[in-house]
Backbone as CSV, one residue per row, in Angstrom:
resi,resn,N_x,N_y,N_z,CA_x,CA_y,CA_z,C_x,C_y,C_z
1,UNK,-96.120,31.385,-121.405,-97.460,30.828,-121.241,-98.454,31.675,-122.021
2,UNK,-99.146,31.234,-122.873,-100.172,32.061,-123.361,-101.491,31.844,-122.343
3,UNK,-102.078,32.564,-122.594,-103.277,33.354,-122.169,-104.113,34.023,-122.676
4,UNK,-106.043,33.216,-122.488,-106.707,32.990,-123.223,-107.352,34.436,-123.037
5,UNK,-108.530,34.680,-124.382,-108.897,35.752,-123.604,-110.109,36.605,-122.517
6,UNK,-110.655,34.927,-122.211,-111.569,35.251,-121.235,-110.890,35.346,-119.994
7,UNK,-109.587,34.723,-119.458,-108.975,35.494,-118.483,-107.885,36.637,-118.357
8,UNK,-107.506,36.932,-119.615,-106.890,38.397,-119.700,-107.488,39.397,-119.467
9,UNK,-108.945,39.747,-119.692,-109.638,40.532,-119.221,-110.491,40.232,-117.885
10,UNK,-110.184,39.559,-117.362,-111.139,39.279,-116.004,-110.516,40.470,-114.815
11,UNK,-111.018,40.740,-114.116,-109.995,41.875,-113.150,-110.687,41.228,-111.583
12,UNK,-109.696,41.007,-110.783,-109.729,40.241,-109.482,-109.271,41.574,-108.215
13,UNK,-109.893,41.474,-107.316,-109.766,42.140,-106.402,-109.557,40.925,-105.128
14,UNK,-108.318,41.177,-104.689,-107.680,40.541,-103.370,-107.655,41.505,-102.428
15,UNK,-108.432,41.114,-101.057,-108.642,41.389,-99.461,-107.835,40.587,-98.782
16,UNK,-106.493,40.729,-97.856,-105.977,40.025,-97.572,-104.794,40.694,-96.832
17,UNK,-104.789,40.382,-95.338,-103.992,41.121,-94.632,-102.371,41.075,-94.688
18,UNK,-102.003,39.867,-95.151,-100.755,38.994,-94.867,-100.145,39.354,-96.595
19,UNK,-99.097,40.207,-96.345,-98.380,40.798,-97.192,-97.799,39.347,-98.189
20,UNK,-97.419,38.248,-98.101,-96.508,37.181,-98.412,-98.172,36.352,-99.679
21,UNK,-99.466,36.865,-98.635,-100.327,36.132,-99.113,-100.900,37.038,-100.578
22,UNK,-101.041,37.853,-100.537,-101.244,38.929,-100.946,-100.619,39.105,-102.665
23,UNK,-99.001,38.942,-102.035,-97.968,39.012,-103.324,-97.963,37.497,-104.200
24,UNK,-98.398,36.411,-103.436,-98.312,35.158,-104.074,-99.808,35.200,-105.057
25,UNK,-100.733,35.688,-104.362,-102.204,35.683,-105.269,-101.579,36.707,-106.189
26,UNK,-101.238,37.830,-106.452,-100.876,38.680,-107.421,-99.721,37.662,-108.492
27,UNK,-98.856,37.121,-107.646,-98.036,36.742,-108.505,-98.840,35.745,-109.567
28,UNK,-99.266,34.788,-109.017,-100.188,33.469,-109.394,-101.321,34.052,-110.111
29,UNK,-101.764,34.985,-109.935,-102.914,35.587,-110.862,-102.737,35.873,-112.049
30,UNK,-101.326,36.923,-111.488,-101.038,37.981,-112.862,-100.455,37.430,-114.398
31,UNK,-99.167,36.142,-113.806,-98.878,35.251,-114.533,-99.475,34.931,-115.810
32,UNK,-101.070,34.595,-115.224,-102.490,34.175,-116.174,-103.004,35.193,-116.830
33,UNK,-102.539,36.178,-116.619,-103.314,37.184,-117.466,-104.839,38.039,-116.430
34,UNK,-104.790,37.513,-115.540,-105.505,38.350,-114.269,-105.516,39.764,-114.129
35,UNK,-106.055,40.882,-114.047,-105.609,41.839,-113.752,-106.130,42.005,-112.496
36,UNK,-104.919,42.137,-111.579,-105.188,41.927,-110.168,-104.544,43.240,-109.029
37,UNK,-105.899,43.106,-108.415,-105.625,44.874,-107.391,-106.049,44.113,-106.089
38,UNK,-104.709,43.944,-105.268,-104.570,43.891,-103.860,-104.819,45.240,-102.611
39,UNK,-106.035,44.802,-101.832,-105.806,45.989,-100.178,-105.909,44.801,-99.435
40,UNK,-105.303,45.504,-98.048,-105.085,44.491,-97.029,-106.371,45.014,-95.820
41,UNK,-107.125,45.433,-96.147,-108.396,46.011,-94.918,-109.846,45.659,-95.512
42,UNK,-110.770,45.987,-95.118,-112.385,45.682,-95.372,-112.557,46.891,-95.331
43,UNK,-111.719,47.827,-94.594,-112.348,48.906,-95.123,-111.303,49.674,-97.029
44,UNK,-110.305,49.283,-96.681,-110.045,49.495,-97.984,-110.545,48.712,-99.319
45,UNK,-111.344,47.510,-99.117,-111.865,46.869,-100.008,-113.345,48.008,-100.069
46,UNK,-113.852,48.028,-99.341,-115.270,48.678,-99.338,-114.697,50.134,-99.890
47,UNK,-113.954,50.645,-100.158,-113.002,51.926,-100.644,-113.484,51.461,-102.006
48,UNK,-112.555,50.564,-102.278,-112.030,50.444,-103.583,-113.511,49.929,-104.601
49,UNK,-114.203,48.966,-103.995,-115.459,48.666,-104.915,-116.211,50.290,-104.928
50,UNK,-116.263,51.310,-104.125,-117.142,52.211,-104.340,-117.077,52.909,-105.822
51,UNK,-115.601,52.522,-106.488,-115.195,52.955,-107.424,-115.258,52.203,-109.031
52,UNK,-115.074,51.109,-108.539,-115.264,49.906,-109.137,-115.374,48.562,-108.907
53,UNK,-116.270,47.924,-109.721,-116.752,46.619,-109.035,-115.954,45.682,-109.968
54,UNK,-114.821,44.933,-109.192,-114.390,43.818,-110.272,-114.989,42.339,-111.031
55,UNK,-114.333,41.744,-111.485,-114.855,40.073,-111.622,-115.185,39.348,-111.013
56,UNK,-114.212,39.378,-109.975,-114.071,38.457,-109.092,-113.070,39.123,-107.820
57,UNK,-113.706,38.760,-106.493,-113.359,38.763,-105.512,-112.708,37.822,-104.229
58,UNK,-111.132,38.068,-104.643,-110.398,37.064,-103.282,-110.554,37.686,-101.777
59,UNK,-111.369,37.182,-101.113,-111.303,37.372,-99.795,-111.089,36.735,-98.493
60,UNK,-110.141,37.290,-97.793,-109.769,37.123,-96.599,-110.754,37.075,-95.079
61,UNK,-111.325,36.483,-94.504,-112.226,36.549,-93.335,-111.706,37.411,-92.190
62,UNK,-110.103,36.749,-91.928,-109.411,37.463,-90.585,-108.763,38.661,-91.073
63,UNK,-109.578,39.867,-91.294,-109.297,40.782,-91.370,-109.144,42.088,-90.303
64,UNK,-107.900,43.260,-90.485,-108.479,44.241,-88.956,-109.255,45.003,-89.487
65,UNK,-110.047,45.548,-88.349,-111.289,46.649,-88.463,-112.331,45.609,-89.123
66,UNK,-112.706,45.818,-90.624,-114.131,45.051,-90.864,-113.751,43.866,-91.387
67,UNK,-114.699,43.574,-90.913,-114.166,41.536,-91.321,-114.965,40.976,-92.307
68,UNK,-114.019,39.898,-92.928,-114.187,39.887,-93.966,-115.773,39.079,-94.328
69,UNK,-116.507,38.852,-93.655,-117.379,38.435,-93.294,-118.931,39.879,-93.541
70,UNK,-118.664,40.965,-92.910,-119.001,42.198,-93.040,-118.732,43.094,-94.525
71,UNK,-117.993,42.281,-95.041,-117.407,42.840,-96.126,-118.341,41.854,-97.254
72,UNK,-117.900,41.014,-96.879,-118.936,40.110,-98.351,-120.544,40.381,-97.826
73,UNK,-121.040,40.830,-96.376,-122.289,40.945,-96.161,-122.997,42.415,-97.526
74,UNK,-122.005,43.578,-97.365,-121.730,44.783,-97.627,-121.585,44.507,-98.978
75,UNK,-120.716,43.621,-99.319,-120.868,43.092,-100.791,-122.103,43.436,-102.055
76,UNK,-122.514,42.339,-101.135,-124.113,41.402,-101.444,-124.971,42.365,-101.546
77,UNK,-124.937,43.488,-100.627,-125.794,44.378,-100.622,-126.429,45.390,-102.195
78,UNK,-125.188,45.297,-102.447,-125.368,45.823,-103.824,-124.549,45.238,-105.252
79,UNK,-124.175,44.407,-105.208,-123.208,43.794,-106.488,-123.427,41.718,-106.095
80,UNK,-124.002,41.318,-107.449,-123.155,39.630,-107.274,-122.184,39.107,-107.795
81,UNK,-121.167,40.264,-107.501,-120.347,39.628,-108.120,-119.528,38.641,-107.073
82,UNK,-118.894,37.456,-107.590,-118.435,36.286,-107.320,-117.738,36.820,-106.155
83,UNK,-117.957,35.879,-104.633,-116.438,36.349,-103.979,-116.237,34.833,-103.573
84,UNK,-114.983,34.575,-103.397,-113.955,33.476,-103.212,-113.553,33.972,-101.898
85,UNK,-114.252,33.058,-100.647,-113.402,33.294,-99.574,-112.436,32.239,-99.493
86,UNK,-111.742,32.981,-98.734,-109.622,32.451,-98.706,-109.179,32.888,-97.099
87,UNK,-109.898,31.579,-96.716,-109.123,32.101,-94.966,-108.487,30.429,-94.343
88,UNK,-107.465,30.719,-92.895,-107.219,30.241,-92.533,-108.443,29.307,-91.578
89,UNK,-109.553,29.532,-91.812,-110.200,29.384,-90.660,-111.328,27.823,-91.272
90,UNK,-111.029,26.637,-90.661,-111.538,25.801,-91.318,-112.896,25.395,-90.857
91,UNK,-113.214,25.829,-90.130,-114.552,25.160,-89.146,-115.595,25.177,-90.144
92,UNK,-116.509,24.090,-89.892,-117.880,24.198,-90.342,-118.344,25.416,-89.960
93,UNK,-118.681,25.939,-89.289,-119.311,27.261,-88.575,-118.894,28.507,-89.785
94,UNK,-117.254,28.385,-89.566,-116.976,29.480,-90.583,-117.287,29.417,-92.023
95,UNK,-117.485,28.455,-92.482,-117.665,28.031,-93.786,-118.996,28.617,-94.470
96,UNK,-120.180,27.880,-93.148,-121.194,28.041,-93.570,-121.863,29.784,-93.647
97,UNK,-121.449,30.158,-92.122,-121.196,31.925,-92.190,-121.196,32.427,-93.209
98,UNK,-120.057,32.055,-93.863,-119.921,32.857,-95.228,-120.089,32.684,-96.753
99,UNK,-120.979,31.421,-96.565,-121.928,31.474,-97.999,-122.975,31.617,-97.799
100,UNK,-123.794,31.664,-95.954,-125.227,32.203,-96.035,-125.270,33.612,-96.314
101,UNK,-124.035,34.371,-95.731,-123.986,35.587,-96.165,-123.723,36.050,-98.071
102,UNK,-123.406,35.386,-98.449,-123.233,35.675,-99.950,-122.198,35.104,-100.631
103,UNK,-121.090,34.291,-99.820,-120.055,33.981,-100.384,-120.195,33.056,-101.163
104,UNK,-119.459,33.061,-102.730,-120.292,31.763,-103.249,-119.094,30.105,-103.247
105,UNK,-117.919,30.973,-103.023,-117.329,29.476,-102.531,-116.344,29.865,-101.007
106,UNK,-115.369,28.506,-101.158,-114.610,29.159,-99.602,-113.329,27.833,-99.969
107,UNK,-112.277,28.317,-99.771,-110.946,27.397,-99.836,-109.979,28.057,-98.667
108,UNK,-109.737,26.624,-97.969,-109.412,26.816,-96.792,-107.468,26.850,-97.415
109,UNK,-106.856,28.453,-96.773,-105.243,27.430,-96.529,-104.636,27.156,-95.513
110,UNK,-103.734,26.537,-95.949,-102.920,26.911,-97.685,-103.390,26.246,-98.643
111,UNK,-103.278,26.849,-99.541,-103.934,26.363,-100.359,-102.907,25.985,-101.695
112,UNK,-103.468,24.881,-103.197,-102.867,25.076,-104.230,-102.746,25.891,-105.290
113,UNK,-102.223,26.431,-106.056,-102.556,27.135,-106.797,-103.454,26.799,-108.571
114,UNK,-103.059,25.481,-108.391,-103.997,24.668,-109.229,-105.511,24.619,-108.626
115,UNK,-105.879,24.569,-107.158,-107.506,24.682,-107.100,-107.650,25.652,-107.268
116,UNK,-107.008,26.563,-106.565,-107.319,28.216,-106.484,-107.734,28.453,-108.238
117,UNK,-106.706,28.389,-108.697,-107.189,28.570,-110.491,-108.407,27.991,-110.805
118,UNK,-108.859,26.861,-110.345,-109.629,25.742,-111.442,-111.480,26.526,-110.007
119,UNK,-111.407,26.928,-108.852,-112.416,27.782,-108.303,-112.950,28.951,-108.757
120,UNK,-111.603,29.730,-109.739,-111.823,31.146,-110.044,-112.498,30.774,-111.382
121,UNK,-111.886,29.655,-112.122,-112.430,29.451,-113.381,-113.967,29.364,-113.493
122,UNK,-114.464,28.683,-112.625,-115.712,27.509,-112.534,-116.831,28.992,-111.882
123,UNK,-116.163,30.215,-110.849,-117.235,31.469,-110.309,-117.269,31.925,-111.598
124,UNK,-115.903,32.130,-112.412,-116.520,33.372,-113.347,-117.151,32.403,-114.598
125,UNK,-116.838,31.213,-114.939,-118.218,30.707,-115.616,-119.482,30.887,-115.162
126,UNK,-119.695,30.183,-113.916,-120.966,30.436,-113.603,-121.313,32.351,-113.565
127,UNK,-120.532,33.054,-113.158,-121.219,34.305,-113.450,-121.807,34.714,-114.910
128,UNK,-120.734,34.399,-115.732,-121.075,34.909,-117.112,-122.094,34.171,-117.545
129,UNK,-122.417,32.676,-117.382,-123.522,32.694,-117.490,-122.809,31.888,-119.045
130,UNK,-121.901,30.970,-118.697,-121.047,30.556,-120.410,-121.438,29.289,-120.100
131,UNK,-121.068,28.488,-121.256,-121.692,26.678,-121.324,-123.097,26.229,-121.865
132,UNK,-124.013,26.842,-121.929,-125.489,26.717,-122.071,-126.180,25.691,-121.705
133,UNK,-126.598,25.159,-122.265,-127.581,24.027,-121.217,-127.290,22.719,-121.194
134,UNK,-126.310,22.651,-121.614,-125.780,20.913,-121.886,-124.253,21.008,-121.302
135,UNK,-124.140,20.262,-120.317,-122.582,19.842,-119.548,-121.924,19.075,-119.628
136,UNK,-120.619,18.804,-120.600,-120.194,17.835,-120.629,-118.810,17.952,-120.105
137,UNK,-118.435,16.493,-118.842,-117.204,16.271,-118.534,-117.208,15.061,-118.138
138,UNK,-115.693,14.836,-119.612,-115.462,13.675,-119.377,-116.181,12.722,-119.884
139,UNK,-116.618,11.757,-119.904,-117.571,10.834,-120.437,-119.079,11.207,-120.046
140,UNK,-119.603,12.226,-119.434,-120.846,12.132,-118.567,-121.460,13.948,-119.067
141,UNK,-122.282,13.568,-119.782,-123.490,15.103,-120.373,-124.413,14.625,-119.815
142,UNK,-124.348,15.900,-119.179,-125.859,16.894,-118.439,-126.898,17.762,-119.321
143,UNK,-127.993,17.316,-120.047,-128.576,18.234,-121.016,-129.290,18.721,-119.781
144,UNK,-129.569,20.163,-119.054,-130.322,20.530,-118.180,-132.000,20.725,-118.804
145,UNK,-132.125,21.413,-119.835,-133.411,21.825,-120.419,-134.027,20.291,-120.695
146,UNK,-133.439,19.895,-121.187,-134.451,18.176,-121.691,-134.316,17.603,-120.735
147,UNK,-133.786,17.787,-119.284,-133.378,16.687,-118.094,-133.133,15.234,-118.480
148,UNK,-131.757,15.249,-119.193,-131.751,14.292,-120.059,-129.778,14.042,-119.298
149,UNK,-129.612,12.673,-119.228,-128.140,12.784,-118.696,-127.366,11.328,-119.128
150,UNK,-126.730,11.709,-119.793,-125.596,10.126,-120.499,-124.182,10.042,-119.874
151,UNK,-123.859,8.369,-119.982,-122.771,8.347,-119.020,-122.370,7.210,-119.839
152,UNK,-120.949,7.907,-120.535,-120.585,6.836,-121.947,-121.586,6.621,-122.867
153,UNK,-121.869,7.770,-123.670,-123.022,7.441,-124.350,-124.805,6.358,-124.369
154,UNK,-124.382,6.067,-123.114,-125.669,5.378,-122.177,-126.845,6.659,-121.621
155,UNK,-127.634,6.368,-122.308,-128.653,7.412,-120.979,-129.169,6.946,-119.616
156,UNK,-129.143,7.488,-118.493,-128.963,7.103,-117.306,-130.196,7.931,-116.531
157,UNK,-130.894,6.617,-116.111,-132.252,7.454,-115.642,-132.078,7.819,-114.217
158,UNK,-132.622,9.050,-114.139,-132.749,9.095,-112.648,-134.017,9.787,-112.609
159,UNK,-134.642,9.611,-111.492,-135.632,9.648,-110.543,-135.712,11.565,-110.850
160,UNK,-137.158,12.259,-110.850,-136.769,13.684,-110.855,-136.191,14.426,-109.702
161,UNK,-136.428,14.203,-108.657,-135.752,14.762,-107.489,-134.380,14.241,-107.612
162,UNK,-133.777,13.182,-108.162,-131.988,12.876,-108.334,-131.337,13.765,-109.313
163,UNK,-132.482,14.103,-110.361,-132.334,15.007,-111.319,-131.758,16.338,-110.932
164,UNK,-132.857,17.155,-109.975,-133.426,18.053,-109.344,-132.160,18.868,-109.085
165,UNK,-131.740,17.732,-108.044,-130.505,17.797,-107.136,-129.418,18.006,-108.131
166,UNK,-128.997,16.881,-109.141,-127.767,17.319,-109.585,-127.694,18.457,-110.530
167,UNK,-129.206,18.897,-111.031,-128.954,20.496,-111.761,-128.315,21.339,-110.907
168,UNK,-129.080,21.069,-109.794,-128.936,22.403,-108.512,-127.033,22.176,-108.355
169,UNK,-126.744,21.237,-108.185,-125.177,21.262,-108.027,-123.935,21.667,-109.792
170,UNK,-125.002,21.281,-110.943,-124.263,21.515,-112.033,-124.560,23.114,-111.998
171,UNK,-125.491,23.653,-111.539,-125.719,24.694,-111.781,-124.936,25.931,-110.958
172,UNK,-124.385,25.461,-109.515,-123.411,26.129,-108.846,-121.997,26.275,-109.588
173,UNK,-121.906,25.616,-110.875,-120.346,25.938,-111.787,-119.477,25.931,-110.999
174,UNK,-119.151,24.286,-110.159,-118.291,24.014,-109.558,-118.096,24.672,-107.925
175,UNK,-118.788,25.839,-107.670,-118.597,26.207,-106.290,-119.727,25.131,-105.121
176,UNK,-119.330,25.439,-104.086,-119.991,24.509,-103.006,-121.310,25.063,-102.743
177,UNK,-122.497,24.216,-102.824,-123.457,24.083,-102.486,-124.371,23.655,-101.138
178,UNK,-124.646,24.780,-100.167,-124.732,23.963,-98.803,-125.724,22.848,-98.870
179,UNK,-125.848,22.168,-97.762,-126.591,21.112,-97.517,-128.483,21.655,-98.226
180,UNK,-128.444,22.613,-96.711,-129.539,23.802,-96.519,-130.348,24.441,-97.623
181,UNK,-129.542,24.673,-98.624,-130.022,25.248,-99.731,-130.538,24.395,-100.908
182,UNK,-129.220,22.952,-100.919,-130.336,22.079,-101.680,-131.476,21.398,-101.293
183,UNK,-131.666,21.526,-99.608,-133.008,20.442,-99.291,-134.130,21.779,-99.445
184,UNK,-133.941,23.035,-99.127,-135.042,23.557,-98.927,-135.526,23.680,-100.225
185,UNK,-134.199,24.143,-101.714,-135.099,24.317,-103.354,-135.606,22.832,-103.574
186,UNK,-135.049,21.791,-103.443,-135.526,20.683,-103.718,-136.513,20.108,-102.797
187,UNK,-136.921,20.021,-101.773,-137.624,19.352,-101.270,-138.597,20.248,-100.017
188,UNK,-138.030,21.659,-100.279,-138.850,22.484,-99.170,-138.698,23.066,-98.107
189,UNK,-138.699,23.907,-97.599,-137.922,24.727,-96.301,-138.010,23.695,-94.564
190,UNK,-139.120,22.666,-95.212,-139.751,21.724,-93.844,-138.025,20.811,-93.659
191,UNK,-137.807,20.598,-95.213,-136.753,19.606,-95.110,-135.150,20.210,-94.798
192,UNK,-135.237,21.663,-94.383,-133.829,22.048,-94.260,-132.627,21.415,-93.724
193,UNK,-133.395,20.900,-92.888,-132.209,20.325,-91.976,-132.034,18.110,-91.775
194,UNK,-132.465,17.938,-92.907,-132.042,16.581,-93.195,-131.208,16.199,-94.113
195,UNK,-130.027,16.228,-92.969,-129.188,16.252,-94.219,-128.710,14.582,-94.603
196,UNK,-129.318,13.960,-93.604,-129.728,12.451,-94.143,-130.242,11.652,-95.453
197,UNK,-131.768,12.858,-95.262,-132.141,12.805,-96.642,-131.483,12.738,-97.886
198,UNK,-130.658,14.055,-98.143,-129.984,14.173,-99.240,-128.557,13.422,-99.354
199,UNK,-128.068,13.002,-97.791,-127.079,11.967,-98.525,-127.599,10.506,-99.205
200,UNK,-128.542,9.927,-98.751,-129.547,9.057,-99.589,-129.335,9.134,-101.196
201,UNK,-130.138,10.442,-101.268,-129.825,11.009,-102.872,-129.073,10.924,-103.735
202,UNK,-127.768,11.512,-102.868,-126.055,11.915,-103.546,-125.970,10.824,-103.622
203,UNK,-126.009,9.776,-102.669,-125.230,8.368,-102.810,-125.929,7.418,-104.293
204,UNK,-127.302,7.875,-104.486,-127.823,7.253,-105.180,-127.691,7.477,-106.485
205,UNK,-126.558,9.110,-106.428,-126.603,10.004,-107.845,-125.421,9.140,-108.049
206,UNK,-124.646,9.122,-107.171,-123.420,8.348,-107.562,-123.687,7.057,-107.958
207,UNK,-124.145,6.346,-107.788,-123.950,5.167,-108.268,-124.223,4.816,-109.812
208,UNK,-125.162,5.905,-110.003,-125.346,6.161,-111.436,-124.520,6.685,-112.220
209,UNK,-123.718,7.802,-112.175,-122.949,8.463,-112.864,-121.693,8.264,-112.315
210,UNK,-121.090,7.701,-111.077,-119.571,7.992,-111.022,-118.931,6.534,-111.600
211,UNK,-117.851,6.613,-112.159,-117.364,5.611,-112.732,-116.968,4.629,-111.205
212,UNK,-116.741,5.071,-110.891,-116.408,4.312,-109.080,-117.069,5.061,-108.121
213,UNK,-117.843,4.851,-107.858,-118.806,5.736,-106.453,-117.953,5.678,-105.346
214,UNK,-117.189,5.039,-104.856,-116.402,4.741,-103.554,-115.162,6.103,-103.536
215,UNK,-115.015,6.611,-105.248,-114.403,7.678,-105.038,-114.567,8.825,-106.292
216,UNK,-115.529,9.290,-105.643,-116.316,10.470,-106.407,-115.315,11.461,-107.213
217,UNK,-115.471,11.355,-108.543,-115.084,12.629,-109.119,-115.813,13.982,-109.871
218,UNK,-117.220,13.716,-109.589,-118.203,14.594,-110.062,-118.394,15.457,-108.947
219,UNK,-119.398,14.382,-107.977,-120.013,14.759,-107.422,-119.103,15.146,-105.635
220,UNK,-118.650,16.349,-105.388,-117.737,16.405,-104.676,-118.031,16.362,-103.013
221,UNK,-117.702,15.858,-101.985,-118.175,16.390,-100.530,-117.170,17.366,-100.078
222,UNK,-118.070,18.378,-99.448,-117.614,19.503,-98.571,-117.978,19.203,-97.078
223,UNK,-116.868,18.487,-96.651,-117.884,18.223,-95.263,-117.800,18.836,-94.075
224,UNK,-119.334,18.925,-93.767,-120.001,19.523,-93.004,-120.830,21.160,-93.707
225,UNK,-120.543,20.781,-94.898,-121.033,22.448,-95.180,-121.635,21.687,-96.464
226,UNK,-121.975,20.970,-97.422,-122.499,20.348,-98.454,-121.333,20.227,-99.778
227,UNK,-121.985,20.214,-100.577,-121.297,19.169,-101.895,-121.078,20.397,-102.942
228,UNK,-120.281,19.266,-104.273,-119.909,20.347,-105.259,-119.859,19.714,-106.478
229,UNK,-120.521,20.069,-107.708,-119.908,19.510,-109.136,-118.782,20.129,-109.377
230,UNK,-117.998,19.003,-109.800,-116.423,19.294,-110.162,-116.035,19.535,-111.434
231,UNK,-116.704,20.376,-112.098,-116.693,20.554,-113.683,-115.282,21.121,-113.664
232,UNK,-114.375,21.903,-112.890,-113.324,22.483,-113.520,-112.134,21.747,-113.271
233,UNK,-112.473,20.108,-112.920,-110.719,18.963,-112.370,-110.821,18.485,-113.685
């Protein structure tokens, strides 16, 4: 398999108690050209960043001693760099926990190793800050700076708040976007909690841009915790 070289140099740090889980992310990483450093504690993760801060961060929630939750808080505190939570734990509750705290996505397992790849791809784009202002996938460009958006070479108007919204989701580079965060940048901290409102929106983004709205491939649901552009399927 060759291997490109924006992920030969990427370096991943895995938190993760479960020895089996641990060796499969190393295996599945390294494969790609990952350079990948496994601890199984929060406190050995909080060890190991004191020394160095990697690319990207796989983390575990059900961790012993500090949890992994405390750990991405501790994170945040001083580094953004990307963390990928990776727990067994599916609840809305947990989800949301850990992207108000800093997490910028969350994949519940077991998981595939095809999302797992195509999540890590889409944090460390959006970190680096690669693509520039025009998004194209698939038949459908996003010019963000001209708020300008074609679908099959059609330009496709939307409303500025439909706009608004789908920067705010092209602009997460594929990770999940809570509900919370798009009503309050888009529409104001009054509107946090309608999340009525914004399905209105989404539904209305879809009908414009998805080739079949009944089954979204852009515009993704996370449910109970909000939505996602799917730039990396």
């Amino acid at each position: 398999m060759m291997v490109g070289p924006a992920e030969s140099a990427r370096r991943v740090l895995v938190v993760d108690d479960e020895p089996q889980i641990r060796r499969a992310l190393e295996s599945i990483l390294g494969v790609r050209g990952y350079q990948v450093t496994t601890v199984e504690s929060g406190e050995d993760a909080l060890l190991a960043l004191k020394s160095d801060i990697p690319d990207l961060i796989v983390l575990d929630l059900s961790l012993p001693g500090i949890s992994g939750l405390e750990v991405c808080r501790a994170v945040r505190a001083r580094s953004q760099v990307p963390i990928l939570v990776l727990s067994v734990r599916d609840t809305d509750r947990d989800k949301v926990a850990a992207l108000d705290l800093g997490a910028d996505d969350y994949l519940t397992k077991p998981f595939s190793a095809a999302e797992l790849l195509a999540r890590i791809r889409a944090l460390l784009r959006r970190s680096s800050g690669t693509g520039g202002g025009v998004v194209r996938v698939e038949e459908l460009e996003i010019d963000l700076p001209r708020r300008l958006v074609r679908a099959k070479d059609e330009e496709v108007h939307l409303t500025p708040t439909e706009f608004d919204v789908l920067a705010m989701l092209v602009e997460g580079g594929g990770a999940v976007v809570t509900s919370r965060a798009i009503l309050t940048r888009v529409w104001g901290a009054e509107w946090a909690n309608d999340v009525s409102l914004l399905r209105v929106h989404i539904s209305h983004l879809r009908k414009k841009i998805e080739p079949d709205p009944s089954v979204p491939q852009f515009i993704v649901t996370e449910p109970g915790v909000g939505f996602r552009f799917a730039a990396g399927r």
